[in-house]
C-alpha positions as CSV (number, residue, x, y, z in Angstrom):
1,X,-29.6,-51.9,3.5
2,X,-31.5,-48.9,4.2
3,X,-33.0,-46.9,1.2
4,X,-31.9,-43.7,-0.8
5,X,-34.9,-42.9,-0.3
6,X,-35.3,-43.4,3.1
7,X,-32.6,-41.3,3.9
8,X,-33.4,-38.3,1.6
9,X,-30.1,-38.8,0.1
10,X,-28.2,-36.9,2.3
11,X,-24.3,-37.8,3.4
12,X,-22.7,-37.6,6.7
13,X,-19.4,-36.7,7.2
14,X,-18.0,-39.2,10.2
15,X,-15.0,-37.1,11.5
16,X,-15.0,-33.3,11.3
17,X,-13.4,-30.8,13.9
18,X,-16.8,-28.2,14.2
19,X,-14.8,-26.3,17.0
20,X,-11.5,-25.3,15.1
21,X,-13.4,-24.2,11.9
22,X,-13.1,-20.8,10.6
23,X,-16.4,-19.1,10.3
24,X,-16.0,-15.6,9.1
25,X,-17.8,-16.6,5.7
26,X,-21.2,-17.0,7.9
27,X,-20.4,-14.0,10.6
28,X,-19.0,-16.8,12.9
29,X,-22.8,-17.5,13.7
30,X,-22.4,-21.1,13.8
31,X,-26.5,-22.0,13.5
32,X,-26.4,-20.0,10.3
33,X,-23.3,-22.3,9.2
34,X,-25.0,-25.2,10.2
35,X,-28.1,-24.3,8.2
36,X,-26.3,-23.8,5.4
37,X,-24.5,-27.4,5.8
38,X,-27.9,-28.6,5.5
39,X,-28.5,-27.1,2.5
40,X,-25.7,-28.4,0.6
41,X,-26.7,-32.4,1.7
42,X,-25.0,-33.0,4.7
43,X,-27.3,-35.0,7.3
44,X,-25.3,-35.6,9.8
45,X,-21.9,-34.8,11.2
46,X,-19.5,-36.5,13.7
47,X,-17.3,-33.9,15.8
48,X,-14.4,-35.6,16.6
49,X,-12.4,-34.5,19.9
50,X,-8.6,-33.7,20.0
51,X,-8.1,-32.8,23.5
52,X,-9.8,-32.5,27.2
53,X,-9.0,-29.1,27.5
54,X,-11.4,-28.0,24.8
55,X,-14.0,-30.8,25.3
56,X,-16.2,-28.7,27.3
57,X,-16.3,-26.2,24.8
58,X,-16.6,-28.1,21.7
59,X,-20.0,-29.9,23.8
60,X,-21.4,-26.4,24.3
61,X,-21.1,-25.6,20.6
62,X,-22.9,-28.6,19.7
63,X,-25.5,-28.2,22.0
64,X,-29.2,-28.6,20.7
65,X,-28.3,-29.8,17.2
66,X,-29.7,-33.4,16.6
67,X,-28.3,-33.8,13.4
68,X,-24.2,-33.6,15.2
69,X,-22.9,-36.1,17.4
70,X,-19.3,-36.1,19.7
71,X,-16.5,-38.3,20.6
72,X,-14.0,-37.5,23.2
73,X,-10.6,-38.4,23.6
74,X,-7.0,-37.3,23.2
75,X,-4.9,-36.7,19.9
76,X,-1.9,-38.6,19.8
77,X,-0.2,-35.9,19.2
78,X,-1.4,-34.1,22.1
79,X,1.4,-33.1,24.4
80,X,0.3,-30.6,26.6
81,X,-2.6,-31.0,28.2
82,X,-4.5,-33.7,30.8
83,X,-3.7,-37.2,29.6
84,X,-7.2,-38.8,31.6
85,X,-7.2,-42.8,32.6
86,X,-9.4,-45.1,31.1
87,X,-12.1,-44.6,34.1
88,X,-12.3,-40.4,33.4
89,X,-12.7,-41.1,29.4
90,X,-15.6,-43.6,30.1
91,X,-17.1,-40.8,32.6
92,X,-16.6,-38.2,30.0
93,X,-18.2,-40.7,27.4
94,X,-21.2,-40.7,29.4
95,X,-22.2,-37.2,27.8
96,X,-26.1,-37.7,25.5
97,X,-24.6,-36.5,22.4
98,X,-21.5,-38.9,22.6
99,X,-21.4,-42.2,20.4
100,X,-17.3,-43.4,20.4
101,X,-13.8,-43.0,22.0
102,X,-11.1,-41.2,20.4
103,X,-9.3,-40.2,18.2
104,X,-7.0,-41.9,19.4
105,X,-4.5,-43.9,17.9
106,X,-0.5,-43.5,17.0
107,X,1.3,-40.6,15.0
108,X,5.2,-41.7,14.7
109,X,5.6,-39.0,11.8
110,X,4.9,-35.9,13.7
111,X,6.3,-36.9,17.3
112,X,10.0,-38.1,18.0
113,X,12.2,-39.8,20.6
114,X,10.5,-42.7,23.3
115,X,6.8,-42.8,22.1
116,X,5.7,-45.5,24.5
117,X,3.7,-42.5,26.1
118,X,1.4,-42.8,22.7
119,X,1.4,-46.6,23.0
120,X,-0.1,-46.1,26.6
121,X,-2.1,-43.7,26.2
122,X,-4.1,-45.4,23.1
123,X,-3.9,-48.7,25.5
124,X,-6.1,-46.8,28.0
125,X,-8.6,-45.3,25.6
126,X,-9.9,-48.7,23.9
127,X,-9.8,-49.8,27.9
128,X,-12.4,-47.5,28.2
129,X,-13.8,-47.5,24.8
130,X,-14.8,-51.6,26.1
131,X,-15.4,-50.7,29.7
132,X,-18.4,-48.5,27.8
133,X,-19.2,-50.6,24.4
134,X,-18.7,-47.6,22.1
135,X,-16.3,-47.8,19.6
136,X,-13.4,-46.5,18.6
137,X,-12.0,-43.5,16.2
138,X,-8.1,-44.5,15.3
139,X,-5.9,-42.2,13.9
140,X,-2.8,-43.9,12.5
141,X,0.1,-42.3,10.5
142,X,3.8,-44.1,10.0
143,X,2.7,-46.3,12.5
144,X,0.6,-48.9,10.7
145,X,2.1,-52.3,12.2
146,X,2.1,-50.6,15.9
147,X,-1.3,-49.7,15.8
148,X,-2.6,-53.0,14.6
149,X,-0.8,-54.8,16.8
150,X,-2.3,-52.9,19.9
151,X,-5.7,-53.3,18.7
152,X,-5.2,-56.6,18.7
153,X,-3.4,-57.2,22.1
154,X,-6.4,-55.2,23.7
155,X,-8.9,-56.5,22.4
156,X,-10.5,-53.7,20.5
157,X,-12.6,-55.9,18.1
158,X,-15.0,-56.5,21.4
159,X,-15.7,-52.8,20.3
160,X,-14.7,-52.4,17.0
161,X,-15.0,-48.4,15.6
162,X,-13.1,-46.9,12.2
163,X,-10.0,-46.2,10.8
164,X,-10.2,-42.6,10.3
165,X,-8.5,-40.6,7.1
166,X,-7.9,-43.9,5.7
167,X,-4.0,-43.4,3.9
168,X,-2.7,-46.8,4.3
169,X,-2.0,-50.0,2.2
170,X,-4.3,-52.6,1.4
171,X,-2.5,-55.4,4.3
172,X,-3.6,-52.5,7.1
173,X,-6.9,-52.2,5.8
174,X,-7.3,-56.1,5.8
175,X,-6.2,-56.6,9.5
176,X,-8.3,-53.5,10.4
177,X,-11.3,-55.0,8.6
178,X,-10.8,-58.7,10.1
179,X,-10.6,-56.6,13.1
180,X,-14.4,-55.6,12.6
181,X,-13.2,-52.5,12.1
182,X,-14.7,-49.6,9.2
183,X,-12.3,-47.8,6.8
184,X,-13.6,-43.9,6.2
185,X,-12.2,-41.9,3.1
186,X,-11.0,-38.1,3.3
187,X,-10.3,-35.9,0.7
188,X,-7.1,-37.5,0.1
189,X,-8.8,-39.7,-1.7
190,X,-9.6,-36.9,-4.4
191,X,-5.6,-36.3,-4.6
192,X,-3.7,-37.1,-8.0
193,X,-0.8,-38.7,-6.0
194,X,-3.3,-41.1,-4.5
195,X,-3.7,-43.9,-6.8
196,X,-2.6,-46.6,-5.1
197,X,-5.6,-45.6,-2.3
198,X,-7.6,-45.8,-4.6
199,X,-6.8,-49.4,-5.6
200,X,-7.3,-50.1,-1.6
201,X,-10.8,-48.3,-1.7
202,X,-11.4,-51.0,-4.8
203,X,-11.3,-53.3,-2.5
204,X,-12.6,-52.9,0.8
205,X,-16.4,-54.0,1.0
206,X,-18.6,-51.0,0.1
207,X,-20.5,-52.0,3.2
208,X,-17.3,-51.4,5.9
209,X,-17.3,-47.5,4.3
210,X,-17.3,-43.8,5.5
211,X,-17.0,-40.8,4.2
212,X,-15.3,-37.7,6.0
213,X,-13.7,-34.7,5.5
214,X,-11.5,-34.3,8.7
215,X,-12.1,-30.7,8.3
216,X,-10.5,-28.0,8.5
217,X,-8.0,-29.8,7.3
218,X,-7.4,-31.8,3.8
219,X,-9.7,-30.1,1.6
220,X,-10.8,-32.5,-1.4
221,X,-9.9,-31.3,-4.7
222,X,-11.0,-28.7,-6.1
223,X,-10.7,-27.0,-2.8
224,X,-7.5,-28.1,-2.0
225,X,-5.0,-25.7,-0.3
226,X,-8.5,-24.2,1.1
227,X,-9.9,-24.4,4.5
228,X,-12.1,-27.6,4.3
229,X,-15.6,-27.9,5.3
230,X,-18.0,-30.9,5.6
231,X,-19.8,-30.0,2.9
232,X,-16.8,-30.8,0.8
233,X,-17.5,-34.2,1.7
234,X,-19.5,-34.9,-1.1
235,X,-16.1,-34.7,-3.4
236,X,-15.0,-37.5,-1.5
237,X,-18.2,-39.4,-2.0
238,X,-18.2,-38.5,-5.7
239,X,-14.8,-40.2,-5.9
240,X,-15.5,-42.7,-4.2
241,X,-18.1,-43.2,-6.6
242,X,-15.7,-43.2,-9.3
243,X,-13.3,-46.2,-7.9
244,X,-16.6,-48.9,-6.9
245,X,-18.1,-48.2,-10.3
246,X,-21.6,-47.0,-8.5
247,X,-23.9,-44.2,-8.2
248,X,-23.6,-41.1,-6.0
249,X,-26.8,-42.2,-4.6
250,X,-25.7,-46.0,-3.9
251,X,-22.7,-44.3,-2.1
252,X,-24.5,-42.0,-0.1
253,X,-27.2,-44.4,1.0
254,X,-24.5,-46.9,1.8
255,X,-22.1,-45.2,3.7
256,X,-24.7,-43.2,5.8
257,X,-26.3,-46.7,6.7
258,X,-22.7,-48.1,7.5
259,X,-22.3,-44.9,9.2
260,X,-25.4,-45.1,11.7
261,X,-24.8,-48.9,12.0
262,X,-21.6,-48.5,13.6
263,X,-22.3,-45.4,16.1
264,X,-25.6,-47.1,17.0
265,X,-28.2,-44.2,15.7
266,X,-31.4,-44.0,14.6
267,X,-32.2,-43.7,10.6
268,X,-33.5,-40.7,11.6
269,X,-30.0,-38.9,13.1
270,X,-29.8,-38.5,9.9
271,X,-32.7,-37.7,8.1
């Protein structure tokens, strides 16, 4: 285990949507946001890809900052747009900054009818998540057993990756876990009507643990209702805190190493 010290004590947030924030508060300048994300402990940041149409763009925003690293893949609630094969995700993959495949995953409480289009599409994103050895970032709501069972069938713990926004029960966290998968906490964490998460975070080895915000969305109490931001992430990291019994600092220093250990970065990506 890597050192508070070490890494200067600042936290990463591991899923964030850079591209869809709302910058007025900084004159949409987004280096002068970034700055002051820098400012307020954030070492790192992992922008997380919803869609192929806006890849490019999301890429370009990115551009130049060491301290922000990119996935690409397709929401599973995308619709609309290009649904790529396996071999165009690993080509896209290919880009310097990128470090995983996804999200991906399966969303049965937002999208209706025959969903065996979400069942193939996640199918061909941890095909190419293996055919590149990066792993994967799952998104998973109301469809818990599914998306367990399809990690399983292909093989996903040859890769591994993390369980993203984290809102299950303890049994899904276990199998995700034996999996050799990581389980990262959002601000729903922070909620009052999330005890029972809680009592999973208890449990699941401080070690196997990220932090996020997922912003823009599910800002952390006391900013909840609010546009979310990564700095927000140290709410969740304070809470987190809270449930293991240990110090802000253990938490940070912890879940930034479990961070860099599982997207395969240097200590100093986030230094």
């Amino acid at each position: 285990m890597q050192s508070t010290r070490q890494l200067d004590g600042l936290l990463v947030d591991s899923h964030c949507h850079l591209d869809r924030l709302d910058l007025s508060a900084f004159d949409s300048d987004f280096a002068a946001f970034k700055a002051r994300t820098r400012e307020q402990g954030i070492g790192h940041m992992l922008c997380v890809a919803i869609n192929l149409e806006q890849y490019p763009a999301m890429t370009a925003l990115v551009a130049g900052y060491d301290d922000v690293s990119i996935t690409v893949g397709v929401h599973p609630n995308e619709q609309d747009g290009r649904d790529p094969d396996a071999d165009e995700l690993a080509a896209l993959a290919g880009h310097p900054k990128n470090v995983a495949i996804g999200e991906t995953g399966l969303d049965y409480f937002r999208s209706e009818g025959d969903l065996e289009w979400q069942r193939e599409r996640f199918r061909r994103h941890i095909a190419a998540a293996k055919q590149v050895r990066k792993p994967l970032v799952i998104h998973t709501r109301a469809a818990a057993a599914d998306t367990i069972r399809i990690l399983r069938e292909e093989g996903a713990a040859a890769v591994g990756g993390v369980m993203h926004c984290f809102a299950e029960d303890w049994d899904t966290a276990k199998a995700a876990l034996d999996l050799g998968f990581f389980i990262s906490f959002s601000g729903i964490i922070t909620f009052n009507s999330a005890k029972s998460l809680r009592e999973v975070a208890a449990r699941v080895p401080l070690e196997r643990i990220l932090v996020e915000t997922d912003a823009p969305y599910l800002a952390p109490v006391p900013h909840r209702g609010r546009a979310n931001l990564p700095a927000y992430v140290r709410h969740v990291a304070e809470r987190l805190a809270e449930v293991k019994g240990e110090s802000l600092e253990r938490i940070t220093a912890s879940t930034t190493e479990a961070y860099l250990r599982l997207f395969g970065l240097p200590e100093s990506a986030a230094a």
